[in-house]
C-alpha positions in Angstrom: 0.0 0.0 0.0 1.1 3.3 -0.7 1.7 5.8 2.3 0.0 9.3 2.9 3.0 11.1 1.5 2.8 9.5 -1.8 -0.9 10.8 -2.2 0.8 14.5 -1.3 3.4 14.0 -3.9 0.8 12.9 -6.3 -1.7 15.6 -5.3 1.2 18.1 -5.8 2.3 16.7 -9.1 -0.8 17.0 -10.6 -1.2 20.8 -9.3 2.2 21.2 -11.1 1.5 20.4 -14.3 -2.1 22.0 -14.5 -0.6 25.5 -13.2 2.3 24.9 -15.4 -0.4 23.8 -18.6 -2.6 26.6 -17.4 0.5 29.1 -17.4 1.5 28.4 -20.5 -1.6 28.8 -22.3 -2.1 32.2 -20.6 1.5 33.7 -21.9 1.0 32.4 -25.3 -2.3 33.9 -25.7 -1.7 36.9 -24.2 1.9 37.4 -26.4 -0.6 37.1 -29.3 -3.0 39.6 -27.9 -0.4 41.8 -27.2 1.2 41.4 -30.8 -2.7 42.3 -32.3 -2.8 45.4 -30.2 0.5 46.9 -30.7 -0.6 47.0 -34.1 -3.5 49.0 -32.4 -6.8 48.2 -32.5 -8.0 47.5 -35.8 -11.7 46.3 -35.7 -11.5 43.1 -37.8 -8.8 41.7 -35.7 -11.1 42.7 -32.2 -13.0 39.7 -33.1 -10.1 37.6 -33.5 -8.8 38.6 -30.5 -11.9 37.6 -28.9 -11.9 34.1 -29.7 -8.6 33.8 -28.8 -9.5 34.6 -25.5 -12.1 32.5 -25.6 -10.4 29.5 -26.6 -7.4 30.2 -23.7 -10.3 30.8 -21.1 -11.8 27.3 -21.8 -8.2 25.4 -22.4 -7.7 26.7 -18.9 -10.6 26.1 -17.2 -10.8 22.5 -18.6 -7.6 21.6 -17.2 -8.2 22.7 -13.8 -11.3 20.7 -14.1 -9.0 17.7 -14.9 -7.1 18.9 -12.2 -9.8 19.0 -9.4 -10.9 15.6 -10.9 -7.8 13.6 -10.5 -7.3 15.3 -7.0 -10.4 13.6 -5.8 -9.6 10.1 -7.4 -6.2 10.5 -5.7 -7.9 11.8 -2.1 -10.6 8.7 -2.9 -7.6 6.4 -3.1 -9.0 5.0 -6.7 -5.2 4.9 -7.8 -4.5 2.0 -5.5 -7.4 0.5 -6.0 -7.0 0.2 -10.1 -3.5 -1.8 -9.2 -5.6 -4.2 -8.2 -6.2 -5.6 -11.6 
């Protein structure tokens, strides 16, 4: 059986990689948002930069939804449990 501070180092492992995921996506659509309005705002590329937004907003939200996810399987113990078989 695994001990307590394996679950910690798994629960912290997987906060690492969504803040990290979540991070990335943030500086990569913001450099490109930046990029549109240096150019200042020119009102065809407004909409792009909505959806941009958009899409980052939802990449990041849907991984810390994985995120909280997996932290319950790994609080519910399912890990250990799928070793099983």
């Amino acid at each position: 059986m695994r001990g307590n501070t394996d679950r910690r180092r798994g629960a912290l492992g997987a906060v690492i990689a969504a803040t990290g995921t979540a991070l990335v996506v943030v500086l990569f659509i913001g450099s490109l948002l930046w990029v549109m309005l240096e150019e200042g705002p020119v009102p065809a590329a407004v909409g792009i930069m909505i959806v941009y937004g958009l899409f980052g907003a939802a990449v990041v939200i849907g991984v810390f939804a994985a995120m909280f996810q997996r932290l319950r399987e790994i609080r519910k113990g399912e890990e250990e449990n799928a070793r099983k078989y």
